[in-house]
Biotite code that builds the C-alpha atoms (Angstrom):
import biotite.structure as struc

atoms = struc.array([
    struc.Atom([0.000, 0.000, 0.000], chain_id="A", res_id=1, res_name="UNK", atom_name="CA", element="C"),
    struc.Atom([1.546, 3.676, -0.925], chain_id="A", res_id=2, res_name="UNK", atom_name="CA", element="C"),
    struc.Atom([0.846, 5.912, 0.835], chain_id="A", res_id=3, res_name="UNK", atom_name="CA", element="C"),
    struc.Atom([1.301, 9.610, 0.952], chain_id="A", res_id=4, res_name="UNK", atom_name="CA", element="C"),
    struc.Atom([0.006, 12.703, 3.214], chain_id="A", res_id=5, res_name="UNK", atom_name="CA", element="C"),
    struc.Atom([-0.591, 15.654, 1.749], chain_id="A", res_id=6, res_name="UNK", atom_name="CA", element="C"),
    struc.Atom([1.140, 18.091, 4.523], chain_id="A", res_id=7, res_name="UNK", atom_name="CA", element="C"),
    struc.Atom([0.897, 21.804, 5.587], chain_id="A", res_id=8, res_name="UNK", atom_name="CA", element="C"),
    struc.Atom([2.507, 23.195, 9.052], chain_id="A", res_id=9, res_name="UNK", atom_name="CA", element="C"),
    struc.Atom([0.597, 24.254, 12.189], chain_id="A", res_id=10, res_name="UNK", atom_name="CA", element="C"),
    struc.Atom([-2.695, 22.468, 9.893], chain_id="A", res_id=11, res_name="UNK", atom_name="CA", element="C"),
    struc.Atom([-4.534, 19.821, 11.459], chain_id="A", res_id=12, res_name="UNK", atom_name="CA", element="C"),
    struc.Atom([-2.469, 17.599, 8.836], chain_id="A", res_id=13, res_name="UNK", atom_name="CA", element="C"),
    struc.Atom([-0.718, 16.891, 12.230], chain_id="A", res_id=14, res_name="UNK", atom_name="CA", element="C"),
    struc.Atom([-2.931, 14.334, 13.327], chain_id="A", res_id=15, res_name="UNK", atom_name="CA", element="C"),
    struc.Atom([-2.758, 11.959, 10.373], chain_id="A", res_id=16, res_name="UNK", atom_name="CA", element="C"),
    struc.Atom([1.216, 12.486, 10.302], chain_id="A", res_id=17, res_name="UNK", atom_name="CA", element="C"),
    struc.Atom([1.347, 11.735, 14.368], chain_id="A", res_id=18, res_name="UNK", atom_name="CA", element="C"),
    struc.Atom([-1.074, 8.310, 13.890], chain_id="A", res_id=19, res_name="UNK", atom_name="CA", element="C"),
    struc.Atom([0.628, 7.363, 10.504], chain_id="A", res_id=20, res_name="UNK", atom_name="CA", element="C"),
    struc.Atom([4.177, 7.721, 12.665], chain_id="A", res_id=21, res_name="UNK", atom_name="CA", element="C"),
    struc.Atom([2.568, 6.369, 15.513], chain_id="A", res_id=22, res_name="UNK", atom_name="CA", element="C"),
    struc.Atom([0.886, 2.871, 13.486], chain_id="A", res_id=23, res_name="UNK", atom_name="CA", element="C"),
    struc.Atom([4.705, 2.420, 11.838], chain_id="A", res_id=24, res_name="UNK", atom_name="CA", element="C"),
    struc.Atom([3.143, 3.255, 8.820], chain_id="A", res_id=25, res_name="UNK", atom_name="CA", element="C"),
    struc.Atom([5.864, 3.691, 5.761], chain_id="A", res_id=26, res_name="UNK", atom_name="CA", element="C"),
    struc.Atom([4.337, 7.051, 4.123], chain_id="A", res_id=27, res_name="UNK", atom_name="CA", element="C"),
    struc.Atom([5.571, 9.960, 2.496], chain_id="A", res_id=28, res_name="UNK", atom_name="CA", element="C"),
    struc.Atom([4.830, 13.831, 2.332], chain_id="A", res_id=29, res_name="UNK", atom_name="CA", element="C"),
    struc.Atom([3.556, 16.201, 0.093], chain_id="A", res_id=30, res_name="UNK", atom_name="CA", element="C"),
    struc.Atom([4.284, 19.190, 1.856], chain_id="A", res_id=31, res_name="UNK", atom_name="CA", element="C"),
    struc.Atom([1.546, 22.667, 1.501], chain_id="A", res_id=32, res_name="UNK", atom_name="CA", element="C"),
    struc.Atom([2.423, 25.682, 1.546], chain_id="A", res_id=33, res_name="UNK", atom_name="CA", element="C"),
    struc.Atom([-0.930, 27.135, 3.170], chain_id="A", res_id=34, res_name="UNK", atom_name="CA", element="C"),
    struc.Atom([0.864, 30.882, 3.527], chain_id="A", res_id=35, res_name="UNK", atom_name="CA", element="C"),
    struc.Atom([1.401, 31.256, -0.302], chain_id="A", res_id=36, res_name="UNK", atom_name="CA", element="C"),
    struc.Atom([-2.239, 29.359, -0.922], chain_id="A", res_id=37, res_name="UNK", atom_name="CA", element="C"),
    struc.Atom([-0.633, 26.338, -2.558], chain_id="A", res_id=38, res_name="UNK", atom_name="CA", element="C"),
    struc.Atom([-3.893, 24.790, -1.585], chain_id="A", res_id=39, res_name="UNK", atom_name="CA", element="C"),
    struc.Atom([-6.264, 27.011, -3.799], chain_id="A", res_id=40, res_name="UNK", atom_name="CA", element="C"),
    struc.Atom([-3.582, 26.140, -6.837], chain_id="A", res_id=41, res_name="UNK", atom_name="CA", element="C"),
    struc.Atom([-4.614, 24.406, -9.936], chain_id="A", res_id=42, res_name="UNK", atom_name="CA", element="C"),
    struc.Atom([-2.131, 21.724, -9.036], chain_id="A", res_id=43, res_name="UNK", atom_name="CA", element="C"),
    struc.Atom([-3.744, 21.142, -5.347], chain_id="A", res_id=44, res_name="UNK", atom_name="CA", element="C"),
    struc.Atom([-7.391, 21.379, -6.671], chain_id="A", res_id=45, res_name="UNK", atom_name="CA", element="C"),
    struc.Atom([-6.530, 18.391, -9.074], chain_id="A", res_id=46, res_name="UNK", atom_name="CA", element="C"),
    struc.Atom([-5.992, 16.351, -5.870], chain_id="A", res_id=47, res_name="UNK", atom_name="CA", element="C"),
    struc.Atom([-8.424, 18.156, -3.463], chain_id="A", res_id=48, res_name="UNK", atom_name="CA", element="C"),
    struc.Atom([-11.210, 20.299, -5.059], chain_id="A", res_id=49, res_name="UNK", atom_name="CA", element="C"),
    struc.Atom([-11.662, 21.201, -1.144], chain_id="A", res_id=50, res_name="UNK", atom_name="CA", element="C"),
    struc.Atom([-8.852, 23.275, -0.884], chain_id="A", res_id=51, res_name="UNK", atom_name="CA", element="C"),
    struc.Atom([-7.530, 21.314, 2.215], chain_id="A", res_id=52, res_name="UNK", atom_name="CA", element="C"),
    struc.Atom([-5.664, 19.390, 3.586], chain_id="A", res_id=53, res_name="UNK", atom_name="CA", element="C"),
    struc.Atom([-5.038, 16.517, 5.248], chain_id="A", res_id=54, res_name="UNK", atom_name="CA", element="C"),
    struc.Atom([-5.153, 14.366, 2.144], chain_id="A", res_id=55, res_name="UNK", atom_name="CA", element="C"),
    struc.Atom([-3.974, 10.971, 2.494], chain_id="A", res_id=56, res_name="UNK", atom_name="CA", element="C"),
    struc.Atom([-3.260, 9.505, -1.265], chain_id="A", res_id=57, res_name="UNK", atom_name="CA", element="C"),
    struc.Atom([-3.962, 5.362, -0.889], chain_id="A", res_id=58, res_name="UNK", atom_name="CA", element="C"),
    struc.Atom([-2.446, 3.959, -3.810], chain_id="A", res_id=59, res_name="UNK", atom_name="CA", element="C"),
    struc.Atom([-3.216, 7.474, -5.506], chain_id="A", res_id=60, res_name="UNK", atom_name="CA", element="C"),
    struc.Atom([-6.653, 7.554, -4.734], chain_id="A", res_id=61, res_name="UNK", atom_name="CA", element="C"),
    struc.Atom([-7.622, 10.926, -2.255], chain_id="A", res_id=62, res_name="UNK", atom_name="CA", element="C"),
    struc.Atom([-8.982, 10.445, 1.233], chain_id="A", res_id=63, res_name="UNK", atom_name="CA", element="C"),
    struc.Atom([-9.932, 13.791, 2.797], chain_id="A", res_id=64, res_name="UNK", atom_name="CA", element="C"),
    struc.Atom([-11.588, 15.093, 5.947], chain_id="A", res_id=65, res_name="UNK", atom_name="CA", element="C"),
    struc.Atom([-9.861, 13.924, 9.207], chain_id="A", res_id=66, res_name="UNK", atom_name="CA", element="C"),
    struc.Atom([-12.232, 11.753, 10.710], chain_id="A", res_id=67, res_name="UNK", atom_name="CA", element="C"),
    struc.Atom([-12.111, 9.220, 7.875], chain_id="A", res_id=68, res_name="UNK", atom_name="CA", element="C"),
    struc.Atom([-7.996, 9.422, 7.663], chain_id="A", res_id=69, res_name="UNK", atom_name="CA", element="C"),
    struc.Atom([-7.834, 8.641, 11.505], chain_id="A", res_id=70, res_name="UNK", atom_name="CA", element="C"),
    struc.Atom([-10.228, 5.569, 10.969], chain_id="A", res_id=71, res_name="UNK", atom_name="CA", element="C"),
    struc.Atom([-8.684, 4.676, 8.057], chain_id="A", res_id=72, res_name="UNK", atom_name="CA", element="C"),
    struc.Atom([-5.076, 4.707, 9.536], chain_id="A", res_id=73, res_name="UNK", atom_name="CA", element="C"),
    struc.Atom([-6.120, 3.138, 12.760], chain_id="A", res_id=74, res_name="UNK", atom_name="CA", element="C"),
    struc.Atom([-8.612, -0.521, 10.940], chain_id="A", res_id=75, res_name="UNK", atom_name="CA", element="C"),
    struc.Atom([-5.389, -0.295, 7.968], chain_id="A", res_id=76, res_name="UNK", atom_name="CA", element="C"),
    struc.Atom([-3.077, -0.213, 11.124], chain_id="A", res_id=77, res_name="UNK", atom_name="CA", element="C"),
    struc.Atom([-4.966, -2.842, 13.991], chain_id="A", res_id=78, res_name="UNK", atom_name="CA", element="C"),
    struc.Atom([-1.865, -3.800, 15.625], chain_id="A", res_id=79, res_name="UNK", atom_name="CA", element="C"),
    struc.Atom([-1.205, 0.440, 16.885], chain_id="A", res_id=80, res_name="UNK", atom_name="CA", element="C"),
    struc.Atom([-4.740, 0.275, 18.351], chain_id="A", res_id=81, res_name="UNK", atom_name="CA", element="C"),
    struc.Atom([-5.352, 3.496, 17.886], chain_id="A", res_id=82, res_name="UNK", atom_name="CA", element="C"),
    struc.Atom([-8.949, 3.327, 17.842], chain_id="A", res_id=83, res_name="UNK", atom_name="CA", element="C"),
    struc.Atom([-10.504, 1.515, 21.593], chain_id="A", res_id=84, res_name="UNK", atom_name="CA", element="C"),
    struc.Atom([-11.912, -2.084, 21.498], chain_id="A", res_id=85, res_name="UNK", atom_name="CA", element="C"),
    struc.Atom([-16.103, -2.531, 21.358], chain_id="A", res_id=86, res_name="UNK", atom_name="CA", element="C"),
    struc.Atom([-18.279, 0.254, 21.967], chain_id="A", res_id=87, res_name="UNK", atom_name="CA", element="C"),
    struc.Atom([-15.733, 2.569, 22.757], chain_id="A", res_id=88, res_name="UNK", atom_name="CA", element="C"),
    struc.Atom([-14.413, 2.568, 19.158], chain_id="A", res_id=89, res_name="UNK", atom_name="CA", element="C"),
    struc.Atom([-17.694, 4.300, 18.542], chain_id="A", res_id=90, res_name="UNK", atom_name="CA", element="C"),
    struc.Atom([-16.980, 7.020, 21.822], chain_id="A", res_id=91, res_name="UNK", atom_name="CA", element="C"),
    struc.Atom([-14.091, 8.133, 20.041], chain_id="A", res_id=92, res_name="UNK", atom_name="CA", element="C"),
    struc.Atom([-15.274, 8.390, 16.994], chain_id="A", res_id=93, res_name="UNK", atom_name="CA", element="C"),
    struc.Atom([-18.254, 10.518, 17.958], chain_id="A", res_id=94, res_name="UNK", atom_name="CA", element="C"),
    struc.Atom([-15.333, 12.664, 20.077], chain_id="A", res_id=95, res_name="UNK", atom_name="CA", element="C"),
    struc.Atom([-13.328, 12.880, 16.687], chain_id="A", res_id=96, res_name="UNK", atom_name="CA", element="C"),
    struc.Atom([-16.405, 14.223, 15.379], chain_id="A", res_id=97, res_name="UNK", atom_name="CA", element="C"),
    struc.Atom([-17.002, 17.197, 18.167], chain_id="A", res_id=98, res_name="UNK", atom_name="CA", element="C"),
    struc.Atom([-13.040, 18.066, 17.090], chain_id="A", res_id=99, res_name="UNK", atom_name="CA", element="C"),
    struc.Atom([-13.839, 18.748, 13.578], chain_id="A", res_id=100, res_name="UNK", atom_name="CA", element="C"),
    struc.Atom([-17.353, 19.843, 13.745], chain_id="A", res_id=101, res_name="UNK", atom_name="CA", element="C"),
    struc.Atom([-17.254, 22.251, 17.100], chain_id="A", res_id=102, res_name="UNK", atom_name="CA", element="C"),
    struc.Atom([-14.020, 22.716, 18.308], chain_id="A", res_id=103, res_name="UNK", atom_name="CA", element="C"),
    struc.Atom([-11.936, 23.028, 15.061], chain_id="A", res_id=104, res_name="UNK", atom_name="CA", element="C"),
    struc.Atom([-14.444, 25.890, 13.773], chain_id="A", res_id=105, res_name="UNK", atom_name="CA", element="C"),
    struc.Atom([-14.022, 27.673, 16.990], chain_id="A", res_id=106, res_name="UNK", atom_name="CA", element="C"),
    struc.Atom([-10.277, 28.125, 16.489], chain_id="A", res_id=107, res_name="UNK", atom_name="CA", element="C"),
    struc.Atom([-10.470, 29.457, 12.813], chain_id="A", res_id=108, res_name="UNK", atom_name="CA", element="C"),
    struc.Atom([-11.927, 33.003, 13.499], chain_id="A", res_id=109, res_name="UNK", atom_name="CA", element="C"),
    struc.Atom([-8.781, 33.525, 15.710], chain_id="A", res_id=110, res_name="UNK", atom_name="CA", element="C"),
    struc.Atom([-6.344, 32.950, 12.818], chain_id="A", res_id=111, res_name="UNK", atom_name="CA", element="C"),
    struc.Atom([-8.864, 34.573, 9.625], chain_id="A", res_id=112, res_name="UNK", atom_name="CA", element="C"),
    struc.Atom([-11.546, 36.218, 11.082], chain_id="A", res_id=113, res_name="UNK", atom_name="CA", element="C"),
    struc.Atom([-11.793, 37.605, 7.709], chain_id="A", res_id=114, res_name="UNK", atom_name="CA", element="C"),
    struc.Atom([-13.484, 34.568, 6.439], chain_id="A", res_id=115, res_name="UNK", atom_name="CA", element="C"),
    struc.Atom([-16.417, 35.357, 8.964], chain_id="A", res_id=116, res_name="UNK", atom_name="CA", element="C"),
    struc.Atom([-16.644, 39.134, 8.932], chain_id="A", res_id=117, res_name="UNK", atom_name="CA", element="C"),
    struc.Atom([-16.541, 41.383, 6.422], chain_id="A", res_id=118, res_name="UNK", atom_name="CA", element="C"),
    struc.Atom([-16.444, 44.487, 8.400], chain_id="A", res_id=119, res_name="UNK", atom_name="CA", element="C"),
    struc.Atom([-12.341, 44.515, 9.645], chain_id="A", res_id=120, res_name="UNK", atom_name="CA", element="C"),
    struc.Atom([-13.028, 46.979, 12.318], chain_id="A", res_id=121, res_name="UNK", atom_name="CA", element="C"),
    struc.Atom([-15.083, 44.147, 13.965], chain_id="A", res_id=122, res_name="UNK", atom_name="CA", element="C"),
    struc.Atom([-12.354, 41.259, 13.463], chain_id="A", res_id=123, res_name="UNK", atom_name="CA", element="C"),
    struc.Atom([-12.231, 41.411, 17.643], chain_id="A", res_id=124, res_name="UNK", atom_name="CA", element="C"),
    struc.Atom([-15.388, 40.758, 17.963], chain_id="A", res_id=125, res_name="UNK", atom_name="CA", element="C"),
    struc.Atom([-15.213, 37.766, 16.163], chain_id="A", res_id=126, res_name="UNK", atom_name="CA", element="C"),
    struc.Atom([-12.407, 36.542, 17.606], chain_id="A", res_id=127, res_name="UNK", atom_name="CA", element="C"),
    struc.Atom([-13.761, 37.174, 21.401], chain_id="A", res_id=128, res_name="UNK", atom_name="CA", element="C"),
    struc.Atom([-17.291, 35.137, 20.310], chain_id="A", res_id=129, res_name="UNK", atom_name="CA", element="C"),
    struc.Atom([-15.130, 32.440, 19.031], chain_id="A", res_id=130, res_name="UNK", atom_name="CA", element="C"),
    struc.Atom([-12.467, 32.227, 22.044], chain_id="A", res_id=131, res_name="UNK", atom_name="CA", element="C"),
    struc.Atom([-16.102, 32.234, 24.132], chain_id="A", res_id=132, res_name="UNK", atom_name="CA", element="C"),
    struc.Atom([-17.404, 29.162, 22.338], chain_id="A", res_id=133, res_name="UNK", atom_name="CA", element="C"),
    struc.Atom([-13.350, 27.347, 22.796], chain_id="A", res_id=134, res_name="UNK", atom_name="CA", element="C"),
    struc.Atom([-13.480, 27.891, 26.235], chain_id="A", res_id=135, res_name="UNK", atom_name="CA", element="C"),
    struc.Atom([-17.093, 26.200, 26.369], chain_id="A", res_id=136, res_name="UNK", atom_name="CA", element="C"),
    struc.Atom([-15.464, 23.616, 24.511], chain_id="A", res_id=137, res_name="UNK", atom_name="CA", element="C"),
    struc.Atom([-12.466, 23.099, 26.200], chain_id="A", res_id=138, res_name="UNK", atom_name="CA", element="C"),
    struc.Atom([-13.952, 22.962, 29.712], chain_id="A", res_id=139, res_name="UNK", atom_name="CA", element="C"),
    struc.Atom([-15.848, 19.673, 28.009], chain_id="A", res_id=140, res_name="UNK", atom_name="CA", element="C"),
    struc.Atom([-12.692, 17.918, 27.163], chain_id="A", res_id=141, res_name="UNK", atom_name="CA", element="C"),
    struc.Atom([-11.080, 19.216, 30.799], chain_id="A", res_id=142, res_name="UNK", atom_name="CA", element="C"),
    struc.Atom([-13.739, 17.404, 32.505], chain_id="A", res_id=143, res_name="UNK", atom_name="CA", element="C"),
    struc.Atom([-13.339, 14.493, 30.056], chain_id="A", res_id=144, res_name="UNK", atom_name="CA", element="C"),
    struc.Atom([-9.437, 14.112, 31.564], chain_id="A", res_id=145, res_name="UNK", atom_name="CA", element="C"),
    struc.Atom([-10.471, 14.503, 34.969], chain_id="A", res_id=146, res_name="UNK", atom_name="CA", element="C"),
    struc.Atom([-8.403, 11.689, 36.343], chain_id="A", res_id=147, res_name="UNK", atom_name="CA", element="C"),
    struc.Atom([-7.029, 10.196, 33.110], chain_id="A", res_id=148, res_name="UNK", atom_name="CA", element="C"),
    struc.Atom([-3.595, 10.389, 31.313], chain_id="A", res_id=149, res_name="UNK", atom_name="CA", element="C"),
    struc.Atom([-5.763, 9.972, 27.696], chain_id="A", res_id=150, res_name="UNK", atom_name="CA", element="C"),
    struc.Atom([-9.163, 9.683, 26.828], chain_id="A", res_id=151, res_name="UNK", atom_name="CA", element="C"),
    struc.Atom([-9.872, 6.578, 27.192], chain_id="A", res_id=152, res_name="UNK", atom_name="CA", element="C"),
    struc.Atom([-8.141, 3.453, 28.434], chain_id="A", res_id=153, res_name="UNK", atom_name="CA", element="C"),
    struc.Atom([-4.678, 3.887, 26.312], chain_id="A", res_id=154, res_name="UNK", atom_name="CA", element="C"),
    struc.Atom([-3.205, 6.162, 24.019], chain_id="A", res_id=155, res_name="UNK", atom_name="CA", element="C"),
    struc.Atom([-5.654, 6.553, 20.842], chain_id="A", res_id=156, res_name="UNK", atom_name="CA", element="C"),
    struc.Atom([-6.393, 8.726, 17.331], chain_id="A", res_id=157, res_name="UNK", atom_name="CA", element="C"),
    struc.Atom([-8.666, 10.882, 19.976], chain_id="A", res_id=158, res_name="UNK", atom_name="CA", element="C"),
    struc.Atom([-5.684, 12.063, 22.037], chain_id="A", res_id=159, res_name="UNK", atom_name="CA", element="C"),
    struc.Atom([-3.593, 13.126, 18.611], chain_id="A", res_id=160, res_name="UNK", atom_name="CA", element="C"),
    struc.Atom([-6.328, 15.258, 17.149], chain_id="A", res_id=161, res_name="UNK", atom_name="CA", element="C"),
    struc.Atom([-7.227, 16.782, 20.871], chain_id="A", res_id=162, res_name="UNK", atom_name="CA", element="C"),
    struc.Atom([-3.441, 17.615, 20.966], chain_id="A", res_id=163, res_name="UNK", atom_name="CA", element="C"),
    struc.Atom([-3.367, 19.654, 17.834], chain_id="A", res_id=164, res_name="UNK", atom_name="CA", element="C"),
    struc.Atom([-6.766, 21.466, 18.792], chain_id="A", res_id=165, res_name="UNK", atom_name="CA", element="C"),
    struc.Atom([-5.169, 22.627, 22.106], chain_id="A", res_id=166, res_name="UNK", atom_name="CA", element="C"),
    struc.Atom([-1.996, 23.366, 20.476], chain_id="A", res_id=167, res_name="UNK", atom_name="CA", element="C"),
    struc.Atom([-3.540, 25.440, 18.127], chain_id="A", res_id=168, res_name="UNK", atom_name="CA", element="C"),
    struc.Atom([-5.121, 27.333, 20.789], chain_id="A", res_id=169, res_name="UNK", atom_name="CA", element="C"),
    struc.Atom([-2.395, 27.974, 22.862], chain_id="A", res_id=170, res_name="UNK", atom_name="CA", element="C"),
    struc.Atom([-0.404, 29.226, 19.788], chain_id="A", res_id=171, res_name="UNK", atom_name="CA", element="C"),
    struc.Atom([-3.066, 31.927, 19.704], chain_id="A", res_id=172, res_name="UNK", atom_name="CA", element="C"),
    struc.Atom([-1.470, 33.024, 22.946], chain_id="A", res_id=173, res_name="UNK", atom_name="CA", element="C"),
    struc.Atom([-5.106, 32.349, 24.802], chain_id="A", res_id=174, res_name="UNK", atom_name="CA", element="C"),
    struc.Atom([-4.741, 32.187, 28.478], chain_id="A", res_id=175, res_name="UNK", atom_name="CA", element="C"),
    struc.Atom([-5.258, 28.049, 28.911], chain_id="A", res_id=176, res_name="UNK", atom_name="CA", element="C"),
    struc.Atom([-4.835, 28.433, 32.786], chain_id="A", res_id=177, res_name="UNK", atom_name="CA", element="C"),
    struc.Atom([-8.400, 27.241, 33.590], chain_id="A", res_id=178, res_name="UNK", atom_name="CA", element="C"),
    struc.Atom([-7.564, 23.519, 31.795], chain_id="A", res_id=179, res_name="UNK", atom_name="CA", element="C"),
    struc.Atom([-5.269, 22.178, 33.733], chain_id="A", res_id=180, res_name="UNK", atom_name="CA", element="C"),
    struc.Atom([-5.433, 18.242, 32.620], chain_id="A", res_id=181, res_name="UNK", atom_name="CA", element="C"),
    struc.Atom([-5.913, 19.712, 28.853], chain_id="A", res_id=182, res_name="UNK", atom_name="CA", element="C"),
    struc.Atom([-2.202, 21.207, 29.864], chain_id="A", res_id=183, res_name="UNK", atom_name="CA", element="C"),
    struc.Atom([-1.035, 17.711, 31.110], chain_id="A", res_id=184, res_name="UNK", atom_name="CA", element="C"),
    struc.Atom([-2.289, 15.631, 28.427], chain_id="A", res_id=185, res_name="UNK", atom_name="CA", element="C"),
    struc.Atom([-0.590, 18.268, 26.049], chain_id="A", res_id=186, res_name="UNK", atom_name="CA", element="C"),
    struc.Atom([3.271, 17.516, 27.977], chain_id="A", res_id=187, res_name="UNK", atom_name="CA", element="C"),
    struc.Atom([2.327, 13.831, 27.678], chain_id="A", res_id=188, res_name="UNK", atom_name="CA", element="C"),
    struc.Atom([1.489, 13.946, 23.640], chain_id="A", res_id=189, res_name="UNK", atom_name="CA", element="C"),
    struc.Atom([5.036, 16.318, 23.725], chain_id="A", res_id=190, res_name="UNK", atom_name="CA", element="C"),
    struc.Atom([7.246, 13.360, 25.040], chain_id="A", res_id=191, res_name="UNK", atom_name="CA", element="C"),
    struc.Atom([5.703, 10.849, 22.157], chain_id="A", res_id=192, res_name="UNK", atom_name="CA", element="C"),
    struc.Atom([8.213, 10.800, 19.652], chain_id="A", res_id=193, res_name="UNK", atom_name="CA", element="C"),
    struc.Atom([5.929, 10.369, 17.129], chain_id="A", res_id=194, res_name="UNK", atom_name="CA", element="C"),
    struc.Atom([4.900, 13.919, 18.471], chain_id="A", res_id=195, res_name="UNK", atom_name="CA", element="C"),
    struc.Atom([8.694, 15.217, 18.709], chain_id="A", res_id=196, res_name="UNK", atom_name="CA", element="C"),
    struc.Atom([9.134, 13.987, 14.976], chain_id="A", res_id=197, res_name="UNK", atom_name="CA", element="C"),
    struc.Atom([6.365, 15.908, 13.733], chain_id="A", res_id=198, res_name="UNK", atom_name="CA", element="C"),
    struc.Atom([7.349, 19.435, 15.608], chain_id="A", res_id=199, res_name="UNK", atom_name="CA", element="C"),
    struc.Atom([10.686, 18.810, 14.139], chain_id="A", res_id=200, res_name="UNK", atom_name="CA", element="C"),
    struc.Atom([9.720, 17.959, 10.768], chain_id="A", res_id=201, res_name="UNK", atom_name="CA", element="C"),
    struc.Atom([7.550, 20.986, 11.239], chain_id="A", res_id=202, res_name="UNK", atom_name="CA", element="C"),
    struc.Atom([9.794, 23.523, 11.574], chain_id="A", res_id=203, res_name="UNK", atom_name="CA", element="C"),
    struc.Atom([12.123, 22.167, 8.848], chain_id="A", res_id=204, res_name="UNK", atom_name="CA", element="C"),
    struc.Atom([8.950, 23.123, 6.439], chain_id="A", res_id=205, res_name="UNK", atom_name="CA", element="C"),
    struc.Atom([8.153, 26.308, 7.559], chain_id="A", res_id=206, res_name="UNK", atom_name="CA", element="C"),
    struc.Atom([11.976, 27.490, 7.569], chain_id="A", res_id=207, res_name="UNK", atom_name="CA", element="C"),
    struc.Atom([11.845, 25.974, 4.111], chain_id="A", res_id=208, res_name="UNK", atom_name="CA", element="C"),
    struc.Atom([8.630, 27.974, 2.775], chain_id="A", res_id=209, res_name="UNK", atom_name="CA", element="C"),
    struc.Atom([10.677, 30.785, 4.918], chain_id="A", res_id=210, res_name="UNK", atom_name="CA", element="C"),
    struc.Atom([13.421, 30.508, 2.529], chain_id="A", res_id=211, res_name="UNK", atom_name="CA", element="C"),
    struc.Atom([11.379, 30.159, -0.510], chain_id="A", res_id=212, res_name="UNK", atom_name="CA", element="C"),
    struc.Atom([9.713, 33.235, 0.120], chain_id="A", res_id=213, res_name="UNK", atom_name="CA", element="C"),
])
């Protein structure tokens, strides 16, 4: 099986690259230069008429939208177990599912407010409403770690695609005080090395688009 992920830093790309690294998957990466709109190029569209990535190429044929890579990666992968056993398999799925669907559109505004507002003297205003509706959020998921190391019994897909959410939203510079376990599960995902590799790889791309530039 070939596989390759189509790549762009501080994207939620980070997930798939994290469970791919973390199943001992043999995969390559198309790297996406997001800052220079690589994604909106002819090129791109040809593989994604989204505009988006993650894209994970199976033997050339496109998988989008995260939820589907992650379950993909993790049935592909069975040995990595990156998906719980029984009903639970469903739990984190439906979790998977808040991420993209509630807490991933809460994060946007903060980074291109633009794309909600029209009006750029009320770009703050968006942003506040949509740090409102994180913290809502987040407060979920703190209470979800109440007690726990990861969501649910081990390490899982859930845990990798929380990890970039809260990432994200302390790169916004958001005061994160009020979620303490969201903090601790965040060092534990850092000491993964499937985590270090991706930070790593990370900034080698955006130095590169840095240099291209």
């Amino acid at each position: 099986m070939d596989l390759t992920l189509c790549y762009a830093p501080m994207a939620c790309s980070l997930v798939a690259y994290v469970n791919l690294t973390e199943a001992g998957a043999p995969f390559k990466v198309r790297t996406v230069n997001t800052g220079a709109k690589e994604q909106k190029s002819a090129d791109y569209l040809a593989v994604n008429p989204k505009g988006k990535v993650p894209v994970l190429l199976v033997d050339g044929y496109p998988l989008t939208e995260n939820v589907a890579i992650q379950q993909f990666i993790a049935r592909s992968f069975p040995a990595a177990k990156l998906l719980p056993a029984g009903f639970d398999e469903f739990k984190a799925i439906s979790l998977m599912s808040w991420f993209t669907s509630t807490i991933h559109p809460h994060l946007t505004p903060n980074a291109r407010p633009e794309n909600y507002c029209d009006i750029p003297e009320a770009y703050d205003g968006v942003k506040r409403v949509a740090q409102k509706l994180l913290f809502e959020d987040l407060k979920i998921a703190e209470e979800l770690l109440q007690g726990r190391e990861w969501f649910f019994d081990h390490f899982t897909a859930v845990d990798s695609y929380f990890f970039w959410c809260f990432r994200r939203a302390a790169q916004f510079k958001l005061d994160l005080s009020a979620f303490p376990n969201c903090l601790a599960h965040m060092d534990r995902m850092r000491a993964r090395p499937s985590v270090q590799k991706v930070e790593a790889y990370e900034k080698e791309v955006q130095a590169q688009f840095a240099k291209a530039a």
